[in-house]
C-alpha positions as CSV (number, residue, x, y, z in Angstrom):
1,X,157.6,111.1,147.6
2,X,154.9,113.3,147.6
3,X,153.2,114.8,150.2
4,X,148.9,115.1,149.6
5,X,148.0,118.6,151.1
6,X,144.0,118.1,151.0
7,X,142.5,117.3,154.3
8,X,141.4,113.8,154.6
9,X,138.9,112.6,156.6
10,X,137.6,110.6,159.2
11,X,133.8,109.0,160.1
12,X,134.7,110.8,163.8
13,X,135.3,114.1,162.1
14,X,132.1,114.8,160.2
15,X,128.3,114.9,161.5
16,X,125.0,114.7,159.4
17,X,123.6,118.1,159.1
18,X,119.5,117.4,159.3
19,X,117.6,118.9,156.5
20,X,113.1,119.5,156.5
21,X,111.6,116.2,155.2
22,X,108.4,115.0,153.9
23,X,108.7,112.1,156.0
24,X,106.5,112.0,159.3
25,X,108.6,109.1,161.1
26,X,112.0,106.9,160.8
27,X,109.4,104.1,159.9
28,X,108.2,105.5,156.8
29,X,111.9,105.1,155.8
30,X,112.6,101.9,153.5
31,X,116.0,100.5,154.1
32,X,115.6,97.6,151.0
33,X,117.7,98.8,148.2
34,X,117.7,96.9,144.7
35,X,121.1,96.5,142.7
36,X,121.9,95.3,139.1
37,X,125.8,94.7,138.6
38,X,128.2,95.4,136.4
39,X,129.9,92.4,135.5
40,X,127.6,89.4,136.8
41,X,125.1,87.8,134.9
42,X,127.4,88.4,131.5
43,X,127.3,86.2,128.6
44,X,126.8,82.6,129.7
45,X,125.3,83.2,133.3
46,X,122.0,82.6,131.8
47,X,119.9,85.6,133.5
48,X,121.3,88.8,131.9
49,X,119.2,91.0,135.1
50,X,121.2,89.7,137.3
51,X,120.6,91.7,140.8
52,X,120.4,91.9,144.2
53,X,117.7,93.0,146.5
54,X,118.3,93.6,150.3
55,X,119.6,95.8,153.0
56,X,123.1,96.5,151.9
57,X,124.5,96.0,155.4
58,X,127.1,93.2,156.0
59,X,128.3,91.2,158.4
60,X,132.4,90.5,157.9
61,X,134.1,87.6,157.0
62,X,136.4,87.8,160.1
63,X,136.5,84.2,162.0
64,X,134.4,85.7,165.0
65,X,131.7,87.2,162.7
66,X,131.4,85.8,159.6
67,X,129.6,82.8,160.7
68,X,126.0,80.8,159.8
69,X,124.2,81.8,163.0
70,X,125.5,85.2,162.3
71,X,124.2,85.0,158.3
72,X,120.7,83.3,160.2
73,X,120.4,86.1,162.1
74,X,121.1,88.7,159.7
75,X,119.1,87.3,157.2
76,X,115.8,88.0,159.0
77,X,116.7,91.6,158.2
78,X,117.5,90.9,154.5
79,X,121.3,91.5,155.4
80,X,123.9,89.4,153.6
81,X,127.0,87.7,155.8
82,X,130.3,86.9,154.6
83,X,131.4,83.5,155.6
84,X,135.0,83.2,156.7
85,X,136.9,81.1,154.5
86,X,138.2,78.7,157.2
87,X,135.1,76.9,156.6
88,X,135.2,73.9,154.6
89,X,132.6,71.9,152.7
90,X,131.4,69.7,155.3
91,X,130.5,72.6,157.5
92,X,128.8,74.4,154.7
93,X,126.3,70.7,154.7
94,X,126.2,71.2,158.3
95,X,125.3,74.2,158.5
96,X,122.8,74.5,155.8
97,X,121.4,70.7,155.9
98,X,117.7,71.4,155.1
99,X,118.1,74.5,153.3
100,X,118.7,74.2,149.6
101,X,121.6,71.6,149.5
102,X,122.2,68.5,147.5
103,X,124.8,66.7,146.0
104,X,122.8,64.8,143.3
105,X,119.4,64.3,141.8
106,X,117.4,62.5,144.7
107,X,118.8,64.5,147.7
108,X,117.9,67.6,145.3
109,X,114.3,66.2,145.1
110,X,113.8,65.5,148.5
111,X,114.7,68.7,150.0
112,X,112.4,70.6,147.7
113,X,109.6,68.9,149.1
114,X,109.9,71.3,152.0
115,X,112.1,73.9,150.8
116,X,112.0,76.0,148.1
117,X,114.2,78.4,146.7
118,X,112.8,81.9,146.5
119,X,114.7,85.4,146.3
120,X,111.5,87.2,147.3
121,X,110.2,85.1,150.3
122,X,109.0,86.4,153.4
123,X,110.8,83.3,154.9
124,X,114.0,83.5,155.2
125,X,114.7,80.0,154.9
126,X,113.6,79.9,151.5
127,X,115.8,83.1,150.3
128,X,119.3,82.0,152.4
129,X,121.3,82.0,149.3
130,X,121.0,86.1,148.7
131,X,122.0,86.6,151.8
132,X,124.9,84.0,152.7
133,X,128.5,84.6,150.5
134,X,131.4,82.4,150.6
135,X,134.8,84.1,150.9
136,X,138.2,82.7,149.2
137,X,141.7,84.4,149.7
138,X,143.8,84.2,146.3
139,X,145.9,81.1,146.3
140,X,146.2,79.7,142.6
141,X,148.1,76.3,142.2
142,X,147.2,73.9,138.8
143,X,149.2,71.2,140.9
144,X,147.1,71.3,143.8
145,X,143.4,72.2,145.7
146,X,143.4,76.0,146.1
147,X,141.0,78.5,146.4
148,X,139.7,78.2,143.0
149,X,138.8,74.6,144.0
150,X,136.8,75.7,147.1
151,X,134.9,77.9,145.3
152,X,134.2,75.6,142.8
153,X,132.9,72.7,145.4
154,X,131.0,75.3,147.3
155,X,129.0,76.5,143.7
156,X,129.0,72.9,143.0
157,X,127.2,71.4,146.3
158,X,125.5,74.8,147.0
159,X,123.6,75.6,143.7
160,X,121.9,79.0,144.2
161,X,125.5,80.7,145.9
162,X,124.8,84.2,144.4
163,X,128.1,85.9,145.7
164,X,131.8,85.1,146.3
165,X,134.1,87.4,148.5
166,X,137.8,87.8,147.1
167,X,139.6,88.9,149.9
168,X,143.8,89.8,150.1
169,X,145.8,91.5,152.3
170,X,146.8,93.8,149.3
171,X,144.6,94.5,146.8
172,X,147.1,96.6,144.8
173,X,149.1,93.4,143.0
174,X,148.7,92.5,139.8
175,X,148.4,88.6,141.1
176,X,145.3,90.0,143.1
177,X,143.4,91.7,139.8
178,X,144.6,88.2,137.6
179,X,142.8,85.6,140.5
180,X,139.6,88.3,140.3
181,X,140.0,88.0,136.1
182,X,140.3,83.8,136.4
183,X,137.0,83.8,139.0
184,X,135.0,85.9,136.9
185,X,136.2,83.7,133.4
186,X,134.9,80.5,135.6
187,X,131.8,82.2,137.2
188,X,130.3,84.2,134.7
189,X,127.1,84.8,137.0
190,X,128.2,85.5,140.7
191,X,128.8,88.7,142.3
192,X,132.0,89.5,143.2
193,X,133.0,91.4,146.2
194,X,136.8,91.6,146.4
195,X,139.1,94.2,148.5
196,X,140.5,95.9,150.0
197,X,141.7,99.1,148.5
198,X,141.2,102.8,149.5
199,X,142.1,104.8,145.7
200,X,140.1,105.5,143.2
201,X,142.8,104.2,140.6
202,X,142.6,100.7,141.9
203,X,138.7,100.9,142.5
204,X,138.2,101.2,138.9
205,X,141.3,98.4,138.2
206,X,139.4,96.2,139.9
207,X,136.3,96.6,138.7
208,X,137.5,96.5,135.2
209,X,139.4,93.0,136.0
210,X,135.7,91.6,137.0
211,X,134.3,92.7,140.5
212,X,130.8,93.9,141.2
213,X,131.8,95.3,144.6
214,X,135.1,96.5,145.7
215,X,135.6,97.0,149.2
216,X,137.1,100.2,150.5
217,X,139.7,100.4,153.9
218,X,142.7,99.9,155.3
219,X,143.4,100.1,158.6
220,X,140.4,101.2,160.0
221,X,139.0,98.3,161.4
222,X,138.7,98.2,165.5
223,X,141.4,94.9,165.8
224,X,143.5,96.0,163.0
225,X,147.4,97.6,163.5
226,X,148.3,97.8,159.9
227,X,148.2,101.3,160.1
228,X,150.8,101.4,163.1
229,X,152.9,98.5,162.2
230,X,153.1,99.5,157.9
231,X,152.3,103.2,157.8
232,X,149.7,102.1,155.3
233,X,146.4,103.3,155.4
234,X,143.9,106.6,154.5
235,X,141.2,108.5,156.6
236,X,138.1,106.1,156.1
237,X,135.4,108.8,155.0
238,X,137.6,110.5,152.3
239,X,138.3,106.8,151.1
240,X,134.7,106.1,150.6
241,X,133.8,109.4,149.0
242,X,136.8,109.0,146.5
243,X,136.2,105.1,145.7
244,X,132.8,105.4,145.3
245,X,133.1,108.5,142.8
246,X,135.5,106.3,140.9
247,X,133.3,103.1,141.0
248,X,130.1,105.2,140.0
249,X,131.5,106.6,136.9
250,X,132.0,103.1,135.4
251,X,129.0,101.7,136.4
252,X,130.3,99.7,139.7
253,X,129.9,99.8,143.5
254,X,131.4,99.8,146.7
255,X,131.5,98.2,150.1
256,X,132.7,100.6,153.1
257,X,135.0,98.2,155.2
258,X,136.2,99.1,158.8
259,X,135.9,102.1,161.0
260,X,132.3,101.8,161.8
261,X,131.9,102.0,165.7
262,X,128.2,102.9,165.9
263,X,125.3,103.8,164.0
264,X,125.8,106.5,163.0
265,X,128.9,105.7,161.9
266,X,126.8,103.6,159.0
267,X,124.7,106.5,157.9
268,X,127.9,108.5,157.3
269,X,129.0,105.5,155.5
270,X,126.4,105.6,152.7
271,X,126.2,109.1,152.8
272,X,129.5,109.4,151.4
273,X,128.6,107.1,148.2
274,X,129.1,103.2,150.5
275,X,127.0,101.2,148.5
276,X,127.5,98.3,151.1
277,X,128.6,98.7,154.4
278,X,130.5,96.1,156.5
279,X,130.8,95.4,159.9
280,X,133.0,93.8,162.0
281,X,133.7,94.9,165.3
282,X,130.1,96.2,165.8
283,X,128.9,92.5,165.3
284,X,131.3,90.9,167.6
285,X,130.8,89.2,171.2
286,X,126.8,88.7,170.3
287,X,125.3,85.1,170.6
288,X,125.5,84.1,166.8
289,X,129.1,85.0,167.1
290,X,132.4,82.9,167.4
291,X,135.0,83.1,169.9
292,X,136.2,81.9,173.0
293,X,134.3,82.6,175.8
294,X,135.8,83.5,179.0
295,X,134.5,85.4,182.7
296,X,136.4,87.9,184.2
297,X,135.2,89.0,187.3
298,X,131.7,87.6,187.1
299,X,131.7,89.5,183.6
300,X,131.4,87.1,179.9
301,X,133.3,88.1,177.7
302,X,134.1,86.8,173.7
303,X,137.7,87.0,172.1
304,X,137.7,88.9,168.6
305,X,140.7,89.1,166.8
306,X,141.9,90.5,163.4
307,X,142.6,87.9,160.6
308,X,146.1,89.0,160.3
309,X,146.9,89.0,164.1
310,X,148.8,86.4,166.0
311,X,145.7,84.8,167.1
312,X,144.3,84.0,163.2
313,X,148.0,83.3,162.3
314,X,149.1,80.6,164.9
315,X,145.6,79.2,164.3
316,X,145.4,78.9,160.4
317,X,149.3,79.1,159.2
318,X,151.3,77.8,162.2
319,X,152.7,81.2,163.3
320,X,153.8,84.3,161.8
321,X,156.0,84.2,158.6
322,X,159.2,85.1,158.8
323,X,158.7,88.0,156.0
324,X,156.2,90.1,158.0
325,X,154.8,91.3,161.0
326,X,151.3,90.5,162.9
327,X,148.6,93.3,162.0
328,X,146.2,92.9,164.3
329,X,145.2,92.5,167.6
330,X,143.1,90.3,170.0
331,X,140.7,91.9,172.6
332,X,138.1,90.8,174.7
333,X,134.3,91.9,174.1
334,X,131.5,91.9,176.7
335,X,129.1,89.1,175.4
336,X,125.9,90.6,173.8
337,X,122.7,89.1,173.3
338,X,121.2,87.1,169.6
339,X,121.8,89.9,167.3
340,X,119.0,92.8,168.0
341,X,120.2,95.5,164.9
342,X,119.7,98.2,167.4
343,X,122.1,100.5,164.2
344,X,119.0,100.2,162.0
345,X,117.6,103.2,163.4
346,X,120.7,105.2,163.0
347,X,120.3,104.5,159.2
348,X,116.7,104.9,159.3
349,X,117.8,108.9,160.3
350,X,119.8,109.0,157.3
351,X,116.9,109.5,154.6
352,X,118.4,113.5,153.3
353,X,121.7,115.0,152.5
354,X,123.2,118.2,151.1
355,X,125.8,116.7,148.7
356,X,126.4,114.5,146.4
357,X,129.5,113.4,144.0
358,X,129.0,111.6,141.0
359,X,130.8,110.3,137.8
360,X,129.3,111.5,133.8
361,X,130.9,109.0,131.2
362,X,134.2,110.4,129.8
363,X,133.8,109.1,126.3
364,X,130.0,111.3,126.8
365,X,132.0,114.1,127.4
366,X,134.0,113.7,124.1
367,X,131.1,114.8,122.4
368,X,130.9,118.3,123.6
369,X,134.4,119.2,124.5
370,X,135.0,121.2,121.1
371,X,132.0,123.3,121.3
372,X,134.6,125.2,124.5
373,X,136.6,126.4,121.5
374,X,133.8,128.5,120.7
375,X,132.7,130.3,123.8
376,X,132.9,134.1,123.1
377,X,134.6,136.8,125.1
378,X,132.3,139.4,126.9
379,X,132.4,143.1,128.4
380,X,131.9,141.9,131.8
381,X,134.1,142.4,134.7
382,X,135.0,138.7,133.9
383,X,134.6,138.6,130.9
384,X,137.9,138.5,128.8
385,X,139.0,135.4,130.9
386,X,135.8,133.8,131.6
387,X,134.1,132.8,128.2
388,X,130.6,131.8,128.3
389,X,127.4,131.0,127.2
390,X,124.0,130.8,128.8
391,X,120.7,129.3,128.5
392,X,118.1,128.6,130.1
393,X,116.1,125.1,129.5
394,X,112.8,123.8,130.4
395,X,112.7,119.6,131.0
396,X,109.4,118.5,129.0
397,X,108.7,114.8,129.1
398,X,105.9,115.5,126.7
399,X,107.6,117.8,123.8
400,X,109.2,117.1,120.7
401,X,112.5,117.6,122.8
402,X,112.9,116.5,126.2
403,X,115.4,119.8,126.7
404,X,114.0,122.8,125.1
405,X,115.8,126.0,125.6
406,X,113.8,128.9,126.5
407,X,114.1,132.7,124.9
408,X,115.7,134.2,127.8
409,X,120.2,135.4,127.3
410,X,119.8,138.0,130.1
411,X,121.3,136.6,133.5
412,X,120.8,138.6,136.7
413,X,122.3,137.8,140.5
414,X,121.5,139.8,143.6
415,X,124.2,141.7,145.4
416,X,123.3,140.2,148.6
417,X,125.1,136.3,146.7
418,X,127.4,138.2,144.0
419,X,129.3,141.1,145.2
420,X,131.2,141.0,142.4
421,X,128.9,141.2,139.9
422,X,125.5,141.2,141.4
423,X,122.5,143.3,140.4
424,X,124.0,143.7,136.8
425,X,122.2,142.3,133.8
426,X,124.5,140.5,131.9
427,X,123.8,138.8,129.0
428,X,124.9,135.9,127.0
429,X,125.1,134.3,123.3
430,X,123.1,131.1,123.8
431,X,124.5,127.1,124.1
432,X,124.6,125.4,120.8
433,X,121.6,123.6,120.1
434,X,124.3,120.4,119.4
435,X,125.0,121.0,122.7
436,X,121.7,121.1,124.6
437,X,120.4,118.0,122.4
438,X,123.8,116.3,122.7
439,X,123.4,112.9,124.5
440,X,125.9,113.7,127.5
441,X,123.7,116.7,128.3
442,X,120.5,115.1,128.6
443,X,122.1,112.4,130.7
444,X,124.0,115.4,133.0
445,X,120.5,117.2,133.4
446,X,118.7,113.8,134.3
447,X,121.1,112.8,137.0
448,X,120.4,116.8,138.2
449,X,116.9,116.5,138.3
450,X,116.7,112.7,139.7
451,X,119.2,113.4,142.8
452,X,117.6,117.4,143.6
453,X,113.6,115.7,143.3
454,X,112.9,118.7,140.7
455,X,110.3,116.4,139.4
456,X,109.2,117.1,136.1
457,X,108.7,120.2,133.5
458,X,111.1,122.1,136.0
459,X,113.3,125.1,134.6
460,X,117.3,125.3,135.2
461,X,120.1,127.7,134.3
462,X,122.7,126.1,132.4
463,X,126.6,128.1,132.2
464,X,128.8,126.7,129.6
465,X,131.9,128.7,130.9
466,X,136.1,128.4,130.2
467,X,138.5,129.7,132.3
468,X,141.4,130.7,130.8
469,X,144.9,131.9,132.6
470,X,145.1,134.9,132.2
471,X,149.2,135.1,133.1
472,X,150.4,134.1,136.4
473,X,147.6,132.5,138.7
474,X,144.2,133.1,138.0
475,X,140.8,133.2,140.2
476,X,138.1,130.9,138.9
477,X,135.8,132.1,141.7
478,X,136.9,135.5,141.8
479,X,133.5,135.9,144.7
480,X,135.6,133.6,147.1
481,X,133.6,132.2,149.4
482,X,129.9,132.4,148.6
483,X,126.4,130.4,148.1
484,X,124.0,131.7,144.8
485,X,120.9,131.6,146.1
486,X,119.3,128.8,144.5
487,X,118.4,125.2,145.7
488,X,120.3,122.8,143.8
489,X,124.0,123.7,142.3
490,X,125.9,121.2,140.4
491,X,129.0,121.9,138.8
492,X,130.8,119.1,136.3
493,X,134.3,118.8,135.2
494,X,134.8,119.0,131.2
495,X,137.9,119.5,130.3
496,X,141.3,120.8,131.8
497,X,144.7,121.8,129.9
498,X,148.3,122.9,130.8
499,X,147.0,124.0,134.5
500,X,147.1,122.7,137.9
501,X,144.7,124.1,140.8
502,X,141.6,124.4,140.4
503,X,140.1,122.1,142.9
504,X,136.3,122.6,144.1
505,X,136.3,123.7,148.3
506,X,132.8,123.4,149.7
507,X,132.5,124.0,153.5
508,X,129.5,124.3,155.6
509,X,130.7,128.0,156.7
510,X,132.8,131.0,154.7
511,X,134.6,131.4,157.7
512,X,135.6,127.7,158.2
513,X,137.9,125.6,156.4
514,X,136.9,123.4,153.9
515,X,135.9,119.4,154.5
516,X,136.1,118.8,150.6
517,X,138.5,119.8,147.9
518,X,138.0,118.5,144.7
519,X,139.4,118.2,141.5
520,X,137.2,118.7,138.5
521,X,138.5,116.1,136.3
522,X,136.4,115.7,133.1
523,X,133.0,114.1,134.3
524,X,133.4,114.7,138.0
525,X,129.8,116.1,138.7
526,X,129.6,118.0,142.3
527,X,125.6,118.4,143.4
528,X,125.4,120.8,146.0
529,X,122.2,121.8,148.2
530,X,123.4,126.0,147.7
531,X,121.0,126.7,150.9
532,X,123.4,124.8,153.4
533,X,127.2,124.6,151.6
534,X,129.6,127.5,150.7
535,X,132.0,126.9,147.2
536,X,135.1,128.4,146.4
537,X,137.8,127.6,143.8
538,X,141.4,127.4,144.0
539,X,143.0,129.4,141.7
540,X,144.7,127.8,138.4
541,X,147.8,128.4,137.0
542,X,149.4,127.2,134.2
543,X,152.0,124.1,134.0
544,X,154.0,125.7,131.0
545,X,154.1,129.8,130.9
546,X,154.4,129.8,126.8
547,X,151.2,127.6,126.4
548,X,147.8,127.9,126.6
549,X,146.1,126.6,129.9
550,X,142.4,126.6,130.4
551,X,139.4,125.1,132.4
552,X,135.9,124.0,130.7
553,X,132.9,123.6,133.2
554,X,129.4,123.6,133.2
555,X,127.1,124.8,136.2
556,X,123.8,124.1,136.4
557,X,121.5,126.5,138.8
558,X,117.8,125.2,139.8
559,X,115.1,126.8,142.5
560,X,112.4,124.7,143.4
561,X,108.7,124.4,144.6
562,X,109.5,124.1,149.0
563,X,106.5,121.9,148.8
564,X,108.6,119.6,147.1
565,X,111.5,119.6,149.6
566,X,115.4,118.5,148.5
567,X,115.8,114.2,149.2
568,X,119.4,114.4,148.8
569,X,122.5,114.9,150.4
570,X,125.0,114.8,153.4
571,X,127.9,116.0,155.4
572,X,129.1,119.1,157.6
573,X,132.0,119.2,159.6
């Protein structure tokens, strides 16, 4: 066993730090989002572009949420429902009778006389299918009907179904990643949502078996005990930021999954990289939801349970197995009114934030990774251990090259940011020009300017640096705690050898301890509003004395017009 010393964290344990906007009201902010996936609409899904365009909140696929009035509701709003899997065929007919269905060439007919499907429809009648999505568990058996089969009947008799919802109680089995491999081999075209993970290692696996969305918690959830009764689980916030960094860098999302209690809740959700967000408990109770109603005390109350407590177990499986335990629980909620989304105006709030994480290609990397071998030794204070060179580059959309380094190796910090070193010219040999005009920089320096709103034809201080061990452990930020007096700071991981330590600390106060340690794995990009977050470094050491052990980095530095105001960023403890 090992135990993980980093603090972990909790929506409850962090708040939203406001930043100055251009934005003169919570109305002028625009919740729609627009997504293209990584793995639907592949060869033989006919439309290549396949996307998505609405609010990325969701309602659960819990029995007492995930239901059609629920979806109806939600759909208004351009939200997107999860329907429970308990329903079968002839509920989905039901339900939907007179939007979209048919089960052969004259029923198709005559319901497009009245109804047509349209993605982009101000009526939401004609647009049901982006925001409905059938959910299946993973049962596989040639021999008989199985999950497979219901999805197939459901993409059969419901022909514009645009997502499916994979969902297991452990989404760390093989079995689990071969169903999500079989679906996507069968349904080249849909989105997949499957979960529910809380690791960055299985993010990716999962994403690489076929998933567009992979949804993040365990535990979390109001009516879940899995936590308690497995000792499985991980603080929700720290699982989002970690998941979605590992999704990001391949090109994938995430769906944040339990734990959200109130609005703002939600905001923290997305601020921490949630793609999607899914609700369960904060849905529950309301008109458009199931469960059984009761009145205690001249009060009317719904039941919402968990879909592994005794409740969803007696009902769907005729008890609790032998093998395991109940997870969940059943409570009673006060009945609520037809859903009112009173938490859009939490996420309206959340329009800047202070940092962001991000993932640069690794293979990207590759191509820069030997130029290191060639940084130079200075006489600076720091200088024998930390090699470096320096530029200074100027983006120009409208010259020969869109990076063009500008005639200036003399590099100068106050005293009142650098104690160390500060008011000391010190200069530099310049980056290779392979380097600057290397593919991997030009897409490091776009995400840069695209998350800090530099805009264009802006200037930015580039440090190609390695950090070498110098015997014994060795400071990589021998200022400690400090901010550098620019805007935007982003720091990206390169390369690391023969060390451990290392780990980026960023806290909203020297004197506090720090909400986020991270390890600066090659292509791990940390952007950093330098006005509102304190860095620090812990100090690297090598794993084997008679080796060399090293860290390569690059920091990028940027000040900017303040009539063009950061749009980026969250989260202070």
């Amino acid at each position: 066993m090992r135990i993980e010393s980093e603090i972990k964290l909790d929506y409850k344990d962090v708040l939203l730090r406001p930043k100055r906007s251009e934005l003169t009201s919570r109305k002028d902010v625009d919740l729609m989002r627009t997504f293209t996936f990584k793995n639907a609409g592949a060869d033989g899904a006919g439309d290549p572009s396949y996307g998505w365009k609405g609010v990325p909140i969701v309602a659960s696929n819990m029995d007492t949420v995930g239901t059609f009035e629920t979806a109806k509701a939600l759909a208004k709003y351009h939200m997107l429902t999860c329907i429970s899997k308990h329903y079968d065929g002839d509920v989905w007919a039901h339900k939907l009778n007179g939007y979209g269905i048919w089960k052969n060439k004259e029923q198709r007919e005559a319901n497009e006389k009245n109804w047509k499907y349209d993605r982009d429809s101000d009526n939401w009648r004609n647009r049901i299918y982006e925001h409905i999505c059938p959910s299946i568990g993973i049962n596989y058996n040639e021999k008989k009907s199985d999950d497979i089969d219901y999805l197939q009947n459901i993409t059969f008799n419901f022909y514009h179904t645009r997502f499916v919802c994979i969902d297991a109680a452990n989404g760390y089995t093989a079995r689990f990643c071969d169903f999500i491999k079989r679906v996507r081999e069968e349904h080249p075209g849909i989105i997949i949502i499957a979960g529910n993970v809380v690791t960055g290692e299985m993010t990716e696996e999962i994403l690489l078996s076929g998933a567009d969305i992979v949804k993040v918690g365990i535990g979390g959830g109001s009516v879940c005990t899995t936590r308690i009764q497995t000792g499985v689980g991980y603080p929700q916030l720290s699982a989002v930021i970690e998941c979605a960094d590992a999704a990001h860098g391949i090109g994938g999302h995430i769906m944040a999954d339990g734990g959200c209690v109130c609005a703002g809740d939600i905001a923290k959700a997305f601020c921490a990289g949630a793609d999607f967000v899914m609700l369960g408990g904060m849905l529950a109770g309301h008109t458009e939801s199931a469960g059984q109603e009761e009145e205690v005390n001249g009060e009317k109350y719904k039941t919402f349970y968990g879909m592994s407590s005794d409740t969803a177990m007696n009902k769907y499986h005729g008890g609790v197995a032998s093998y395991r335990s109940s997870e969940g629980k059943t409570v009673r909620v006060k009945q609520r009114r037809s859903n009112q989304m009173k938490f859009l105006g939490g996420t309206h709030k959340m329009s800047n934030t202070i940092l962001q994480v991000t993932k640069i290609d690794c293979k990207l990397m590759d191509q820069i990774k030997d130029s290191f071998n060639h940084l130079p030794a200075t006489d600076h204070a720091d200088g024998k251990y930390r090699l470096r060179k320096y530029s200074v580059i100027q983006y120009d959309p409208e010259g020969d090259k869109l990076l063009s380094k500008l005639n200036q190796q003399v590099f100068t910090q106050s005293k009142k940011y650098n104690k160390h070193q500060g008011g000391k010219a010190r200069t530099f040999e310049e980056i290779d020009d392979s380097v600057v005009d290397s593919e991997v920089m030009f897409e490091m320096v776009n995400v840069f300017r695209t998350t800090c709103s530099l805009g264009f034809d802006f200037k930015m201080d580039i440090h190609q640096m390695r950090i070498k061990c110098k015997g014994g452990a060795t400071q990589i930020s021998p200022e400690g705690w400090h901010q550098d007096g620019y805007d935007c700071i982003a720091m990206i991981g390169v390369d690391r050898h023969n060390i451990i330590g290392g780990e980026l600390l960023l806290s909203t106060n020297k004197t506090e301890q720090p909400f986020l340690q991270a390890t600066m794995d090659s292509g791990t990009m940390m952007i950093v509003d330098d006005s509102y977050l304190w860095h620090n470094g812990r100090s690297i050491q090598p794993v084997d004395d008679n080796k060399p052990a090293w860290m390569d980095v690059f920091v990028f530095t940027a000040k900017k017009d303040l009539t063009h105001p950061f749009k980026f960023g969250i989260i202070g403890v």
